[in-house]
N, CA, C and O atoms as a printed pandas DataFrame, in Angstrom:
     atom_number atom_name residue_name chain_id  residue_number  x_coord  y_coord  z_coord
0              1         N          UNK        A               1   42.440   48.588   36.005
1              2        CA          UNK        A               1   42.728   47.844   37.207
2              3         C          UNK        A               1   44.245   47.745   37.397
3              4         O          UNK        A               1   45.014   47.751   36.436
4              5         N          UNK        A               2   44.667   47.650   38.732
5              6        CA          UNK        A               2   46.225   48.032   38.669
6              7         C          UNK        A               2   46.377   46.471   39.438
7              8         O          UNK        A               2   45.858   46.148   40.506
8              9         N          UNK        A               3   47.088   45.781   38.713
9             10        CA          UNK        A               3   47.661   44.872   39.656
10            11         C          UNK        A               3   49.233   44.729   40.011
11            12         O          UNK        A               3   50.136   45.124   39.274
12            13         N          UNK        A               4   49.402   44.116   41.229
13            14        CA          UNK        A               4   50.792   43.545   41.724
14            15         C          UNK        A               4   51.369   42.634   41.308
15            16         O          UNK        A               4   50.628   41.670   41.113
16            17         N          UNK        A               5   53.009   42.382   40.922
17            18        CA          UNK        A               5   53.454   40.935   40.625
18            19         C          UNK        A               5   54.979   41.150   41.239
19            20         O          UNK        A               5   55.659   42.147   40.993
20            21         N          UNK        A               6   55.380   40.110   42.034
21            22        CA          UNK        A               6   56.497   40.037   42.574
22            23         C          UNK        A               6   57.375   39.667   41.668
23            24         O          UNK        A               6   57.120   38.638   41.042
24            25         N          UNK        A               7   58.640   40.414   41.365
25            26        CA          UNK        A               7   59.459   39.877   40.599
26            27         C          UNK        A               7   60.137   39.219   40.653
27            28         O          UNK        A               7   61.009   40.077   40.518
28            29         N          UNK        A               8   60.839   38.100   40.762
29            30        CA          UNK        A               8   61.386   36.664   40.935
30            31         C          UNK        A               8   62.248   36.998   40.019
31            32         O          UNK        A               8   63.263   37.667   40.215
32            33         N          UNK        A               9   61.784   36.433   38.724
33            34        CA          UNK        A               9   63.424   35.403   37.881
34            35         C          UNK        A               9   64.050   37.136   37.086
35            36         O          UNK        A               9   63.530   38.250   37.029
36            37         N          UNK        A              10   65.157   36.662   36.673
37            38        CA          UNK        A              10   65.962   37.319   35.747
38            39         C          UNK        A              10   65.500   38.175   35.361
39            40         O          UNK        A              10   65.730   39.295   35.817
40            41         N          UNK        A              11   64.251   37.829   33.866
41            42        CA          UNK        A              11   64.088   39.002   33.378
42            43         C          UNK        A              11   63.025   39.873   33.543
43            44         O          UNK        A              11   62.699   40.826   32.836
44            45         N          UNK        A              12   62.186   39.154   35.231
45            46        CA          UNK        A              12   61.005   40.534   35.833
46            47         C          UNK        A              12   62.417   41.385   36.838
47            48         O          UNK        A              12   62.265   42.597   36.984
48            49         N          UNK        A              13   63.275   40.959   37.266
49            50        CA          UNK        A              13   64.013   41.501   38.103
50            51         C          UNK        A              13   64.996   42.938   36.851
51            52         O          UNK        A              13   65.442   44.079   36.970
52            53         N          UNK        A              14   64.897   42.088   35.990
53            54        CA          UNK        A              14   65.333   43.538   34.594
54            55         C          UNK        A              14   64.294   44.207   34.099
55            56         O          UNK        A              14   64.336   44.951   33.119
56            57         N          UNK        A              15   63.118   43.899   34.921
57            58        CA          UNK        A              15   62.278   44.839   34.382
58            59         C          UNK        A              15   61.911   45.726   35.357
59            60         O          UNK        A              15   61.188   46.666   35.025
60            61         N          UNK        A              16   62.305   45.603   36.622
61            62        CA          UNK        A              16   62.164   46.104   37.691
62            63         C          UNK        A              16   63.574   47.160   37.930
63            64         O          UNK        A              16   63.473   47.992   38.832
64            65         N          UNK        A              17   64.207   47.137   37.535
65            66        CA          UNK        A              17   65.821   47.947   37.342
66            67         C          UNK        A              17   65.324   48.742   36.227
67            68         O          UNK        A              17   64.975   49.903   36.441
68            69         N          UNK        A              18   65.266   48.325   35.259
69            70        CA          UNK        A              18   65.084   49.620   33.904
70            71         C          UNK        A              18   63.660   50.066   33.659
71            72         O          UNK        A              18   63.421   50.444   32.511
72            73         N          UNK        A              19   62.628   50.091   34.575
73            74        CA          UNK        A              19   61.478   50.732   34.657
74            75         C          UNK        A              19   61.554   52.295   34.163
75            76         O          UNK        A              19   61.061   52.914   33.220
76            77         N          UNK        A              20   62.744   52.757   35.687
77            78        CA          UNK        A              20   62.942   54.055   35.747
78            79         C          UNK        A              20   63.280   54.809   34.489
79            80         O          UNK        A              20   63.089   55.955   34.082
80            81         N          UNK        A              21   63.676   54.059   34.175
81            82        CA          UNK        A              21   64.147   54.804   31.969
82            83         C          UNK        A              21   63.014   54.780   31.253
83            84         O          UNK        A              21   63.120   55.560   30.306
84            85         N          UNK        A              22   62.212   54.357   31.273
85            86        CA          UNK        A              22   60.626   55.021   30.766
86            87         C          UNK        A              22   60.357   55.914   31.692
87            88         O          UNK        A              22   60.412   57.109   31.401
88            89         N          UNK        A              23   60.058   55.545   32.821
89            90        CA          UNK        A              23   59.921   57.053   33.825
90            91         C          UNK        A              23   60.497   58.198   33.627
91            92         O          UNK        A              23   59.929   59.289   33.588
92            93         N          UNK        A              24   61.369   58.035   33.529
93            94        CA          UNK        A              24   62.186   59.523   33.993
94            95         C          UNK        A              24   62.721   59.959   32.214
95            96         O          UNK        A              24   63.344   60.968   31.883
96            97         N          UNK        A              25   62.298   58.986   31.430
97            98        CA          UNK        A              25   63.511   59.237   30.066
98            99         C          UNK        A              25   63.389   60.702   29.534
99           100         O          UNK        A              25   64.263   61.198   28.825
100          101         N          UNK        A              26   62.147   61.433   29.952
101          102        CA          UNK        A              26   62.079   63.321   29.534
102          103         C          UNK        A              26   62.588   64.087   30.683
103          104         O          UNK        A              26   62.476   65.311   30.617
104          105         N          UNK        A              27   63.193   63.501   31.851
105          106        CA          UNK        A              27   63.921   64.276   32.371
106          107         C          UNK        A              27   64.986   64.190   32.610
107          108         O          UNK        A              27   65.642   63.202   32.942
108          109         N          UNK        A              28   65.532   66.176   32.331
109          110        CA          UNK        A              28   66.667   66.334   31.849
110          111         C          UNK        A              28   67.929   65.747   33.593
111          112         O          UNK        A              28   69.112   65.413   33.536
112          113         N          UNK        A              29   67.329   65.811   34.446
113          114        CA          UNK        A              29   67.765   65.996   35.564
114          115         C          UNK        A              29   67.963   64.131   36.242
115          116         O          UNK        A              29   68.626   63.829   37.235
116          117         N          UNK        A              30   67.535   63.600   35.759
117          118        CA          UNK        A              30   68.081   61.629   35.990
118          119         C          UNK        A              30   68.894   61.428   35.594
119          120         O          UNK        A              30   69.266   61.708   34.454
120          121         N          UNK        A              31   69.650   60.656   36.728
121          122        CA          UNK        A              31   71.195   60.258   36.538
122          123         C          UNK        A              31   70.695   58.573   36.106
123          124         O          UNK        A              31   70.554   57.949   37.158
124          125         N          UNK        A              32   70.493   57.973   35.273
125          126        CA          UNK        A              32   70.196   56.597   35.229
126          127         C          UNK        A              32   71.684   55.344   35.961
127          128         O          UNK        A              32   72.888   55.227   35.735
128          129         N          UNK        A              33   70.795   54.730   36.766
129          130        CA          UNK        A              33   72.072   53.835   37.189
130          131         C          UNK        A              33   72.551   52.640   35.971
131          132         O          UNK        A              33   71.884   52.308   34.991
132          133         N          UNK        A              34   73.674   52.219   36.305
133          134        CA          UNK        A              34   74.636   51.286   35.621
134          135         C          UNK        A              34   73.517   50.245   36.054
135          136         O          UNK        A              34   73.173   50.004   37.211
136          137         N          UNK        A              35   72.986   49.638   34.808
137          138        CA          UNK        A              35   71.881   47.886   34.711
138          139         C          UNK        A              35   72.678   47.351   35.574
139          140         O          UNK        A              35   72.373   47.577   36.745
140          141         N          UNK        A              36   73.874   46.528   35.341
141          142        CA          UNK        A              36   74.446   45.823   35.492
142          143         C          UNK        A              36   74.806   45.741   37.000
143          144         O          UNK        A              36   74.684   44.746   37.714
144          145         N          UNK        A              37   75.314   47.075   37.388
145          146        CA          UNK        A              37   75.422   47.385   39.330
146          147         C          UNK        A              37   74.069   47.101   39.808
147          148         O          UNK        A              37   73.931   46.060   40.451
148          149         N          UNK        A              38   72.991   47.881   39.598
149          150        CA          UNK        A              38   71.736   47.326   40.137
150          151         C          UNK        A              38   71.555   46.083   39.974
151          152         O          UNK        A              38   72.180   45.618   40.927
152          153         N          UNK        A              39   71.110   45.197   39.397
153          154        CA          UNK        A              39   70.742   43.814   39.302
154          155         C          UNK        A              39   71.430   43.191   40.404
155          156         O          UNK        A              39   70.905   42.587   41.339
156          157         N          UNK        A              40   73.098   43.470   40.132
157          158        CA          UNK        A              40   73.982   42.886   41.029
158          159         C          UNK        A              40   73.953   43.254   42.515
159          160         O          UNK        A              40   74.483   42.557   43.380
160          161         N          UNK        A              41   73.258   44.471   42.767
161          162        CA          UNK        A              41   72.934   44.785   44.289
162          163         C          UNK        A              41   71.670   44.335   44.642
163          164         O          UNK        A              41   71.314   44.663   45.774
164          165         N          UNK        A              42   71.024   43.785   44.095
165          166        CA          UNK        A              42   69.509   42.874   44.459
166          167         C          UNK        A              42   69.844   41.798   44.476
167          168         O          UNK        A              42   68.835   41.092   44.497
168          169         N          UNK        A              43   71.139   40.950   44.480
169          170        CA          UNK        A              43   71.426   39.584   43.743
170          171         C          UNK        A              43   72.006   39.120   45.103
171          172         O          UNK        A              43   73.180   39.304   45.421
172          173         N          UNK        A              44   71.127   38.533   45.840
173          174        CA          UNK        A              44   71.897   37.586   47.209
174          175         C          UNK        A              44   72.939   36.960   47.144
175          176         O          UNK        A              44   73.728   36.821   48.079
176          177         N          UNK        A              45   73.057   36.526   46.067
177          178        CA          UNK        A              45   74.607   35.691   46.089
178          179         C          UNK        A              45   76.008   36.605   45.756
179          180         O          UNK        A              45   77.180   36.231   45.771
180          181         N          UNK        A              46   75.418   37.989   45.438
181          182        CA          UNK        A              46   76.442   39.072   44.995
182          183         C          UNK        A              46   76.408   40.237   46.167
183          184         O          UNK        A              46   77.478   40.841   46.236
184          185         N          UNK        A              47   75.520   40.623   46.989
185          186        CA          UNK        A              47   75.265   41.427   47.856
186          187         C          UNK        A              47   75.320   40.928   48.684
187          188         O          UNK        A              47   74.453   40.063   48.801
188          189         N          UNK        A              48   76.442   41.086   49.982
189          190        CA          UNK        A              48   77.036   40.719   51.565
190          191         C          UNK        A              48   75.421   41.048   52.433
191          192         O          UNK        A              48   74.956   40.177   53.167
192          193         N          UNK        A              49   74.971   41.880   52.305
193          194        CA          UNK        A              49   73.827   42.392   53.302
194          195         C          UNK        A              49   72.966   41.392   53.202
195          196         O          UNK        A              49   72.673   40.994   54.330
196          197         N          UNK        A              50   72.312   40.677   52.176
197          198        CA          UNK        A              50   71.229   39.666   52.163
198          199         C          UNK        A              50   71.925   38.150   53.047
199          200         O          UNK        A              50   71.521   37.004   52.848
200          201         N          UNK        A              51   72.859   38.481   53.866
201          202        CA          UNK        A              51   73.497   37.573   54.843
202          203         C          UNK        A              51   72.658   37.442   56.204
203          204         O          UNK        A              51   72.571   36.412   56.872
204          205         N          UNK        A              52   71.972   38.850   56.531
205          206        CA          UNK        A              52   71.168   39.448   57.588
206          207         C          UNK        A              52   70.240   40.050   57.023
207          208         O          UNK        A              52   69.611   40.645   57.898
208          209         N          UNK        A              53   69.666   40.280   55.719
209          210        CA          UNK        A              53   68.776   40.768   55.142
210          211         C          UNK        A              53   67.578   40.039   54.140
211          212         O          UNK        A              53   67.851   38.958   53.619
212          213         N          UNK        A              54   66.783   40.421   53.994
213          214        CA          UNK        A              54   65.779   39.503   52.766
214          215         C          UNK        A              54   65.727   40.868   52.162
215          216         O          UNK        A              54   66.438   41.852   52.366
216          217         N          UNK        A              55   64.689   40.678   51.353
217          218        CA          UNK        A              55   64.051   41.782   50.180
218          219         C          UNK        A              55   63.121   40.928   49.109
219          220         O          UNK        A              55   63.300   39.862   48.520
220          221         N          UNK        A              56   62.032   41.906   49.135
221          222        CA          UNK        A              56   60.740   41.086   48.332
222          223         C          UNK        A              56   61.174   42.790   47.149
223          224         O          UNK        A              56   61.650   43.856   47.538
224          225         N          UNK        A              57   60.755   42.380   45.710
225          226        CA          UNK        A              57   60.435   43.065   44.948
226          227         C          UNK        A              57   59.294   43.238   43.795
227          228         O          UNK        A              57   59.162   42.328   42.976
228          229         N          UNK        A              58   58.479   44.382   43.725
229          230        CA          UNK        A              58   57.041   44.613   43.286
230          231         C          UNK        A              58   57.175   45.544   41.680
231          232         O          UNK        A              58   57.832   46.553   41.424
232          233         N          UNK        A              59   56.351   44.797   40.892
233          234        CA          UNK        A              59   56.188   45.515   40.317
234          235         C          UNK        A              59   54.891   45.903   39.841
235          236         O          UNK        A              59   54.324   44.922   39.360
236          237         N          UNK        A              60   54.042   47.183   39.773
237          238        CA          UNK        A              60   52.247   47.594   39.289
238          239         C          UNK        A              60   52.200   47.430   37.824
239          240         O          UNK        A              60   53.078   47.610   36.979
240          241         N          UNK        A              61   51.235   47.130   37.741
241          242        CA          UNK        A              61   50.872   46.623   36.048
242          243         C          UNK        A              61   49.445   47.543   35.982
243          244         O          UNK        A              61   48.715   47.524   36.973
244          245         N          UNK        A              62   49.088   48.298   34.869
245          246        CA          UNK        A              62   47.807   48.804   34.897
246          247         C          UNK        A              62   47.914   48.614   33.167
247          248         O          UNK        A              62   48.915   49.042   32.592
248          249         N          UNK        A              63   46.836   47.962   32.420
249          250        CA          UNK        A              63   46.269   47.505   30.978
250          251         C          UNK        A              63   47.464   47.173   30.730
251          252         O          UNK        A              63   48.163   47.901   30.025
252          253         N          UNK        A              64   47.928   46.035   31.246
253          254        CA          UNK        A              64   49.300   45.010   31.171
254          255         C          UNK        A              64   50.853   46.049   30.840
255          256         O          UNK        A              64   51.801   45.611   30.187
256          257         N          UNK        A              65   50.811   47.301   31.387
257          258        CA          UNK        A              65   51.953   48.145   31.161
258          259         C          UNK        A              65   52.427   48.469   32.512
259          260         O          UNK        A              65   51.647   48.972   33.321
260          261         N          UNK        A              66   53.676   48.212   32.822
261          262        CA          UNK        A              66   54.357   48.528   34.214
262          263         C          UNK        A              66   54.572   49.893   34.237
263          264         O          UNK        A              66   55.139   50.604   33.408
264          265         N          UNK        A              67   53.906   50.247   35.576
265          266        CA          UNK        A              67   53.570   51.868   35.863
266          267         C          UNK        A              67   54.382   52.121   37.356
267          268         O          UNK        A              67   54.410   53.251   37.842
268          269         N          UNK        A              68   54.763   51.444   37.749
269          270        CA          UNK        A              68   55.269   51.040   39.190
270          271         C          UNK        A              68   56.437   50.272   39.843
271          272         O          UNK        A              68   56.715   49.233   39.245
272          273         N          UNK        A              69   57.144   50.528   40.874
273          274        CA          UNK        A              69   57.949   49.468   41.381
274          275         C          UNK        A              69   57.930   49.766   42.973
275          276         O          UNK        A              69   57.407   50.811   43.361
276          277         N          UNK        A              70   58.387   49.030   43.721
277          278        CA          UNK        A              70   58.970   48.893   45.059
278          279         C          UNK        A              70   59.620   48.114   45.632
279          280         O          UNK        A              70   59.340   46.938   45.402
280          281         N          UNK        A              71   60.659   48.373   46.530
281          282        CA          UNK        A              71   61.360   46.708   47.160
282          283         C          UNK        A              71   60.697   47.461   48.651
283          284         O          UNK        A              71   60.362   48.571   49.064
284          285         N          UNK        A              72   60.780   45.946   49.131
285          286        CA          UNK        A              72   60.767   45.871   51.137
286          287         C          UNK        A              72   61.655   45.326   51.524
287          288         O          UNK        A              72   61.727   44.100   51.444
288          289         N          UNK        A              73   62.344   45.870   51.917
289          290        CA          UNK        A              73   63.697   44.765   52.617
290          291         C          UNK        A              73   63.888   45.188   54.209
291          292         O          UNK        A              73   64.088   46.292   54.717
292          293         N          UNK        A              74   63.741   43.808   54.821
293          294        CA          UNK        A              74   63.802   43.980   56.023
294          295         C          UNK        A              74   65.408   43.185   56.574
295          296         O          UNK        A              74   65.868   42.109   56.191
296          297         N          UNK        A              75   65.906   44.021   57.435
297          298        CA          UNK        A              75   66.890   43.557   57.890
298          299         C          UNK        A              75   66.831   42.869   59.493
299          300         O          UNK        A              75   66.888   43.478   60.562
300          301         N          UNK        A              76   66.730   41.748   59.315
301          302        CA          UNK        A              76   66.523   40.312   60.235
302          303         C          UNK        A              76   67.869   40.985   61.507
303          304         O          UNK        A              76   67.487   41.274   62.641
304          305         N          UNK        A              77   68.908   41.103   61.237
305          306        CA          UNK        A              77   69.633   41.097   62.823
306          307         C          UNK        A              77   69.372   42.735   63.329
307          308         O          UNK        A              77   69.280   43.087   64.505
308          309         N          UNK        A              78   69.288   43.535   62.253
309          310        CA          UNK        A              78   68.725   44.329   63.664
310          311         C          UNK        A              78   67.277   44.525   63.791
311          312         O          UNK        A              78   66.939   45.622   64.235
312          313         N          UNK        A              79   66.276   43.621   63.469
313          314        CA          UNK        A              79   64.881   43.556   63.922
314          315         C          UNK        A              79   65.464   42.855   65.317
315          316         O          UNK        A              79   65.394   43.491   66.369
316          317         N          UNK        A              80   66.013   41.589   65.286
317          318        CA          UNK        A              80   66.292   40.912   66.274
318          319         C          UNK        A              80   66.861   41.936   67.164
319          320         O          UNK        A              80   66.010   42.421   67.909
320          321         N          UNK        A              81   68.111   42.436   67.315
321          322        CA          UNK        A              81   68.899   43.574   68.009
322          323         C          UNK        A              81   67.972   44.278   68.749
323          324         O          UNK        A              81   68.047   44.168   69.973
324          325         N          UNK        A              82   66.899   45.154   68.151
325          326        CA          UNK        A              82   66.157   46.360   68.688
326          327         C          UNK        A              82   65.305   45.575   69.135
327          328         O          UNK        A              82   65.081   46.020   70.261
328          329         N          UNK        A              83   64.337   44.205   68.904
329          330        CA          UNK        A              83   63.173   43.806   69.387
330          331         C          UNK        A              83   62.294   44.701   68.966
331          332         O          UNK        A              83   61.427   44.872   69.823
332          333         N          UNK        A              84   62.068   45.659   67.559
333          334        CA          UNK        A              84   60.974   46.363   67.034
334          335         C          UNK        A              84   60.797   45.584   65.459
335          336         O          UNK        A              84   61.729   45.475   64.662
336          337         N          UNK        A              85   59.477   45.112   65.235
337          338        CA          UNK        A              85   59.183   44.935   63.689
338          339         C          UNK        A              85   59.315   45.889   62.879
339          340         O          UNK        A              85   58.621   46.860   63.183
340          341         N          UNK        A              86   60.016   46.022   61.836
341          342        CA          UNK        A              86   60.103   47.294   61.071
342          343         C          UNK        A              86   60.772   46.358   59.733
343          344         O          UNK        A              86   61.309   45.251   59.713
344          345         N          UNK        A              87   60.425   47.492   58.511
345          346        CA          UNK        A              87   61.202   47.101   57.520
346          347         C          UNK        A              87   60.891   48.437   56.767
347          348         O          UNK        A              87   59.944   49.188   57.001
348          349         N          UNK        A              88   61.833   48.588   55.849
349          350        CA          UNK        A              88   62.308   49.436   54.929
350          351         C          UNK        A              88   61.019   49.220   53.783
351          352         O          UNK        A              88   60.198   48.312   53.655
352          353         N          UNK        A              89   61.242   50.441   53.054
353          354        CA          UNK        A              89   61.009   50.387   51.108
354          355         C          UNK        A              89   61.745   51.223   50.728
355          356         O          UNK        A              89   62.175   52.048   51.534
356          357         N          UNK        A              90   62.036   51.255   49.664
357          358        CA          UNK        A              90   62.892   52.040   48.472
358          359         C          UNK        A              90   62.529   51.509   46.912
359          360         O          UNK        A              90   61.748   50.626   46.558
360          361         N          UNK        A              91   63.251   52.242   46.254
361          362        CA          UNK        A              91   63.131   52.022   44.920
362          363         C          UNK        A              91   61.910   51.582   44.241
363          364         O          UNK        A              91   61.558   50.597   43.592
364          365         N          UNK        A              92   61.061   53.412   44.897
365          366        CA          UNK        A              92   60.182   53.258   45.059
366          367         C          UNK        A              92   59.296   54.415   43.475
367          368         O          UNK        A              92   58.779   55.528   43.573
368          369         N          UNK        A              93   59.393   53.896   42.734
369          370        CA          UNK        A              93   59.069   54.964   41.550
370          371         C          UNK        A              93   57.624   54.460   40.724
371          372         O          UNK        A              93   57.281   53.295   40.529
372          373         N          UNK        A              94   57.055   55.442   40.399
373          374        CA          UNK        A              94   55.489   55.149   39.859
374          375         C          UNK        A              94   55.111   56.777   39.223
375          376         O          UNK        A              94   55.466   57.900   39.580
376          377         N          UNK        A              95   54.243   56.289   38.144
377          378        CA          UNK        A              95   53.628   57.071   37.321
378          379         C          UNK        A              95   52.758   58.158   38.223
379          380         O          UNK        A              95   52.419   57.839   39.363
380          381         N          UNK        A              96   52.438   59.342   37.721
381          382        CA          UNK        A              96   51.396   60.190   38.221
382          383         C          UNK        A              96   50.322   59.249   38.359
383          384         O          UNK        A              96   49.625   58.966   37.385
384          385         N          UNK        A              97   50.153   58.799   39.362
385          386        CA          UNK        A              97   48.492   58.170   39.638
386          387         C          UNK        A              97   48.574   57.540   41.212
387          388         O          UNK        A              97   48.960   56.417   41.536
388          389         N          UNK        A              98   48.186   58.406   41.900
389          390        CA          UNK        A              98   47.724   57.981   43.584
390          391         C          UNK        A              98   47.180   57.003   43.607
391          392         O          UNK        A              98   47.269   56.569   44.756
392          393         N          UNK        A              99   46.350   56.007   42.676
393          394        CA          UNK        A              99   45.782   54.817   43.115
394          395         C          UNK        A              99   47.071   53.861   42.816
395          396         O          UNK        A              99   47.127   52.775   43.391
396          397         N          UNK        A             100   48.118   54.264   41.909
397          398        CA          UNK        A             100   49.193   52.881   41.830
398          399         C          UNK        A             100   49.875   52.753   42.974
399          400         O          UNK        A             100   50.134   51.761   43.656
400          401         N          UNK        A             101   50.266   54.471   43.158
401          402        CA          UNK        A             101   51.001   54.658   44.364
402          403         C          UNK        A             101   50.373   53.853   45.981
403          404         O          UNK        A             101   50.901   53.201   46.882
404          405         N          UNK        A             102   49.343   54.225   45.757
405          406        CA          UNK        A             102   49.083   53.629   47.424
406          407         C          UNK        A             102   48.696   52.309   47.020
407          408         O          UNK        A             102   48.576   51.625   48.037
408          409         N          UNK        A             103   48.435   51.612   45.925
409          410        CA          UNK        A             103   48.323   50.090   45.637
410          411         C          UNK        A             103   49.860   49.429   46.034
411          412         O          UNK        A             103   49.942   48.337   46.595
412          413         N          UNK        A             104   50.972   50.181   45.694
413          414        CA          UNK        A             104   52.127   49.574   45.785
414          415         C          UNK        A             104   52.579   50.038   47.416
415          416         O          UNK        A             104   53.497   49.383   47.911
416          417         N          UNK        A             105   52.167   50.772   47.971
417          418        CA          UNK        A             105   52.732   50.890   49.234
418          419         C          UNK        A             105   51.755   50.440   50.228
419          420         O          UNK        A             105   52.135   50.164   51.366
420          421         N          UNK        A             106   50.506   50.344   49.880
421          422        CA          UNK        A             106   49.419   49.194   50.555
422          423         C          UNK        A             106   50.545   47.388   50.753
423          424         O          UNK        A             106   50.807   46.680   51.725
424          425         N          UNK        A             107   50.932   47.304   49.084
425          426        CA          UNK        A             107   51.348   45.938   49.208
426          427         C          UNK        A             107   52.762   45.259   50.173
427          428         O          UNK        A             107   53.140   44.138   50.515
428          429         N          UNK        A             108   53.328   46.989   50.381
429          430        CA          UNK        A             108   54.889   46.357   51.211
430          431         C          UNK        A             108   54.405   46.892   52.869
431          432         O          UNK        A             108   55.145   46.692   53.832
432          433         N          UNK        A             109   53.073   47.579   52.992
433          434        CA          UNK        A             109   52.841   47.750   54.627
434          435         C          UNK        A             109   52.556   46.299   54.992
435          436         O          UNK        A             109   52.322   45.991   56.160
């Protein structure tokens, strides 16, 4: 069973940044980002954009092992600006398995 959990405090939000290093750690071709820059670019009180922006962040759990991530971040002044509902995803990485995948992009439509 694959479930969803929004990451909130500190250390689901570090688990949501260094996912990708189990993911990717056999390939030769990943540039892994700096921990420390990521965290700090999800961090509202450190990132100017969450001034006009929110962002929810996901992480998939399948037999209590994180297989998954996604953010949604919608940017509030130009939803307002254009008058269209829309929002973004990114940082969007998951294991070979189409059911996590569309579980996690089911959860940010």
């Amino acid at each position: 069973m694959i479930t969803i959990k929004e990451a909130k405090s500190k250390k689901e939000m570090k688990q949501f940044v260094t996912f990708p290093f189990s993911l990717y750690k056999n390939n030769k071709y990943w540039v892994p980002p700096i921990i420390k820059d990521e965290i700090a670019s999800f961090d509202k009180d450190y990132n100017p954009v969450f001034k006009q922006a929110s962002a929810r962040f996901f992480l998939a759990y399948k037999d209590n092992e994180i297989v998954g991530r996604v953010a949604a971040i919608i940017n509030h002044t130009e939803v307002d600006i254009q008058k269209v509902k829309k929002m973004r995803f990114g940082w969007f990485d998951v294991i070979d398995d189409v059911d996590v995948s569309k579980t996690l992009l089911d959860k940010v439509y």
